[in-house]
N, C-alpha and C positions, 0 to 999 in steps of 0.2 A: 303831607300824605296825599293831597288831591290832585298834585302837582309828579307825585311818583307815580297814580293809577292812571292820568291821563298821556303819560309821557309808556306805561307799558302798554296802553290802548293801544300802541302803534305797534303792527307785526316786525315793522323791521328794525324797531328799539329790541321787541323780544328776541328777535334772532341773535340780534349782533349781544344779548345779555349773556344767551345760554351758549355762544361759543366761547367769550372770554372767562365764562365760567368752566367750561370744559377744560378750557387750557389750563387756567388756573389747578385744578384738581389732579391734569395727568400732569402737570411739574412737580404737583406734592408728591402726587405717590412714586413718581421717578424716582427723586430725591431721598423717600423712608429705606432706613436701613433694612438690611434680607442676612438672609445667611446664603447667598452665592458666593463662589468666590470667585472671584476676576481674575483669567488665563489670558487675556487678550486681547485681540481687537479682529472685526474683521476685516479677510482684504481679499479681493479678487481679481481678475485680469483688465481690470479698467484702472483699481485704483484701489489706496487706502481710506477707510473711512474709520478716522480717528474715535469718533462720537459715537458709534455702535458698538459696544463693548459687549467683548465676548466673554463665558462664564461657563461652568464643568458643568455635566450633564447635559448639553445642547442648549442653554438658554443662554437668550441676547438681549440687552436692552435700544432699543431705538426712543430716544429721548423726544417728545411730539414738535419740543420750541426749534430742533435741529433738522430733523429728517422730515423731508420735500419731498414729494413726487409717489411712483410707485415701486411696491418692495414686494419682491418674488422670490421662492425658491430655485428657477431655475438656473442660476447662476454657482459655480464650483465656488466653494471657498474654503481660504485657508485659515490655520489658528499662528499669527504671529508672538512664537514662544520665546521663553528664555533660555529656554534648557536646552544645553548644546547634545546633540548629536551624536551617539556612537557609534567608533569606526571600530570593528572586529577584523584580524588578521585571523588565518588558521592555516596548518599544514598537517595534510595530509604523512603522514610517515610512521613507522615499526618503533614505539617506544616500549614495548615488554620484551623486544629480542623476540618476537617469534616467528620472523623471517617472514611476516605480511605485510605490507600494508594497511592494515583496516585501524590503525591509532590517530589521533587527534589533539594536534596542538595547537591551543587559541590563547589569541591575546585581544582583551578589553580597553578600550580608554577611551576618554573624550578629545574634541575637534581639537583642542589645545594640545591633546599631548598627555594630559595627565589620566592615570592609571583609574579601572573602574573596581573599586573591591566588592565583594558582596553581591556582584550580579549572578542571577541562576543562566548558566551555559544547558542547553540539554536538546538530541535530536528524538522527534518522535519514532516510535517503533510502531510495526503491525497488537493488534491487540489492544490498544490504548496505552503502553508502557512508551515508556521514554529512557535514555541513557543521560545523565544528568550529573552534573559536579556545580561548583560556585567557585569565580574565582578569589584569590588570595588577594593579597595587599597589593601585587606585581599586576594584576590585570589577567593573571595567565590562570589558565586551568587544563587541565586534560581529561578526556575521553579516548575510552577504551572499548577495542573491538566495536566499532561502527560498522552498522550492516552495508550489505552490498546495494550499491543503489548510488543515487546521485540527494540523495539527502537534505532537507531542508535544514539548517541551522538556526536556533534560534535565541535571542538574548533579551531575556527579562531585568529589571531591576527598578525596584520599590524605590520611592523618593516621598520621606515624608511630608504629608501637606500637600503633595503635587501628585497628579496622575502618574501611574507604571510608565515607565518606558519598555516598550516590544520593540525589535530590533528581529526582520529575520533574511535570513542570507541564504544562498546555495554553493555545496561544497562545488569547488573547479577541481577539474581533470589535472591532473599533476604528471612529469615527466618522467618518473616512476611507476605509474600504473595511479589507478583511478577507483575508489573504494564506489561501487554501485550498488544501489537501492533497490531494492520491490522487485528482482529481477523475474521474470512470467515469459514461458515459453509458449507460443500454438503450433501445436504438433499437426503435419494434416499426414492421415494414411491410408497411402495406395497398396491395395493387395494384388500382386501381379501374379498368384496364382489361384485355381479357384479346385480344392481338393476335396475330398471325402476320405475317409475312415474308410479301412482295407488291407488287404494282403495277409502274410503267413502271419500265424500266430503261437508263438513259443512258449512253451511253458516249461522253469527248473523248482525242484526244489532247495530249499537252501545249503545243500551238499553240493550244488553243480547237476545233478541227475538230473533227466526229462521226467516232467511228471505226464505218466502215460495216462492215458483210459480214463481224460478229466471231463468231465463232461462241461460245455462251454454253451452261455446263453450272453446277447450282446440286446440290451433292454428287452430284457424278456423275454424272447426269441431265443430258440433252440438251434443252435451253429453245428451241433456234432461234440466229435471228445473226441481225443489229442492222439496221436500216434504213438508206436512205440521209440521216437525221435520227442514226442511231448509236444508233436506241429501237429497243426488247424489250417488248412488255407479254406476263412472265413469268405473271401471276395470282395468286392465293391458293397458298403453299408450303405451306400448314399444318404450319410449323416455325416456331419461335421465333429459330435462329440457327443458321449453316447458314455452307456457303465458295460463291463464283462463284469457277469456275474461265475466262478467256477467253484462244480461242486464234486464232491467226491466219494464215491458210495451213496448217493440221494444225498448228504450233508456238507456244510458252506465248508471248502476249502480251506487251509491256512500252509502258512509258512511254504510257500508258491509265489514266485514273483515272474513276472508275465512280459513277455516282447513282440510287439507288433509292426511287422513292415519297416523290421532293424529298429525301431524305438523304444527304450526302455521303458514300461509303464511301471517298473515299480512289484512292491509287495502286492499282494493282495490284502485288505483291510480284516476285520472281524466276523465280517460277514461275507468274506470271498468274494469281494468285489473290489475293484481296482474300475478307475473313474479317467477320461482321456479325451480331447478335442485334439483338433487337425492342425496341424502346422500349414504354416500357407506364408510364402515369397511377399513380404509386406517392404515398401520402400516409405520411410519416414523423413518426412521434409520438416525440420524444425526452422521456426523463427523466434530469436531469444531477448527481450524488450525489457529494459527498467522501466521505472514507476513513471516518468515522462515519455515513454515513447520513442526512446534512442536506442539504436541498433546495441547490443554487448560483443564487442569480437573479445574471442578468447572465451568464452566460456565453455567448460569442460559439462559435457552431456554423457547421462549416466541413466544407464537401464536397470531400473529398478522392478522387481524386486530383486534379479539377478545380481546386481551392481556390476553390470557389465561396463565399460566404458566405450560410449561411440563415437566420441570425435572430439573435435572442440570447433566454434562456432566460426566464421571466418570474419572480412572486415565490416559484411554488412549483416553482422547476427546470423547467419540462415546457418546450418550444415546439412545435409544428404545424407541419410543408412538405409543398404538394403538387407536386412537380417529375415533370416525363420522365425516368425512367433507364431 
């Protein structure tokens, strides 16, 4: 005993005690059993390092009797896995016969060759919904009516015991026409006229007859009453859009439908009033973009709520209209 306290008197007996004990201690606890499970190993752009074994959820063992030097996160690394690889085919094409494009036929399987069954096939939609199928025993599955867009593909599948496999792709342009995603037009509009509310003002009643001796107010204002032709020339309102109020004997007019400066405005409402804004020479420059930011040529442009149609887009998205609104 006198012989062990005079031999720890010495600080550098104690040193060199409590490192070989250190050691001793992080080899045991290396070595105790865990519930990790072991996916791998790490390996990065220098090299393999056999002895750092990697494990699910982000953890690594660096064993202390192997690993030297210093150890950093900056370096990329990868998980050298077992699990091969899936390659996804798919073609764009009309499998309901409804003379579109917008169908989808994929095939699943591994690097080998062999078929993937059970995997969830599905492209995300707006909304959080998704279009979704699993394939069969063949690898193959289909989707139906895929939105317009350039679309993410994407391929899930469960593997007992082992992490998901994700798998995701983008649909390619096909020589047939090209199903496009998230399609968003910006509309910019120039008004190349710059008008007011004015001229004659017509008034029938529902027979065809002038309604004569109406008396006509254009927001409140008192304009006159109608001729024995059922005209007003009200003049320049210098407003853009405004209500005619017409009354007939002091009381709200009906069944009188009213034309201004050749415009049909229409019946008059329940309260003899019919409601109007100014048409004005507008030129509308559209540029039409899916969900990445690639031009759409061909896209057919429609004036709503009219549904009038105004063109269709050219090679680099944009089309030109100059209409009345």
């Amino acid at each position: 005993v006198r012989d062990i306290r005079q031999w720890l008197d010495n600080e550098k007996n104690v040193a060199t005690f409590l490192v070989v004990g250190f050691l001793l201690i992080s080899s045991w606890i290396a070595s105790q059993p865990h519930d990790l499970q072991l996916e791998g190993h790490l390996k990065d752009e220098e090299g393999y390092y056999p002895w750092a074994e990697l494990y699910l959820d982000g953890y690594y063992s660096l064993p202390m009797n192997k690993a030297n030097g210093v150890y950093g996160y900056q370096e990329s690394i990868t998980v050298d896995s077992d699990a091969p690889p899936l390659q996804i085919e798919h073609t764009i094409t009309d499998l309901d016969k409804d003379g579109q494009d917008d169908d989808l036929s994929v095939e699943v399987s591994y690097e080998n060759g062999d078929p993937v069954a059970g995997a969830t096939v599905y492209i995300p939609i707006q909304g959080g919904e998704r279009i979704e199928s699993t394939t069969d025993d063949a690898g193959k599955v289909q989707l139906h009516d895929i939105p317009f867009g350039t679309p993410p593909l994407i391929v899930e599948l469960e593997r007992e015991g082992e992490p998901r496999l994700i798998v995701r792709t983008n649909l390619e342009a096909t020589t047939m026409g090209q199903a496009r995603y998230g399609v968003t037009t910006l509309t910019t509009v120039e008004f190349l006229s710059d008008r007011t509310l004015g001229g004659l003002l017509e008034a029938y009643r529902t027979d065809g007859t002038p309604a004569t001796d109406i008396e006509v107010r254009f927001n409140g204002q008192l304009k006159g009453n109608t001729d024995e032709q059922g005209h007003l020339e009200v003049g320049d309102l210098d407003q853009k859009r405004g209500n005619f109020e017409l009354k007939e004997e002091g009381e709200s007019a009906s069944n009188i439908s009213v034309v201004l400066d050749g415009r049909d405005l229409g019946q008059l409402d329940t309260n003899g009033r019919v409601q109007m804004k100014v048409v004005e020479k507008t030129r509308l420059s559209i540029d039409a973009q899916d969900l990445f930011g690639l031009q759409v040529e061909g896209a057919v442009v429609t004036l709503l709520p009219l549904g009038e149609e105004l063109g269709t887009t050219s090679q680099n998205g944009t089309l030109t209209a100059v209409k009345e609104l």
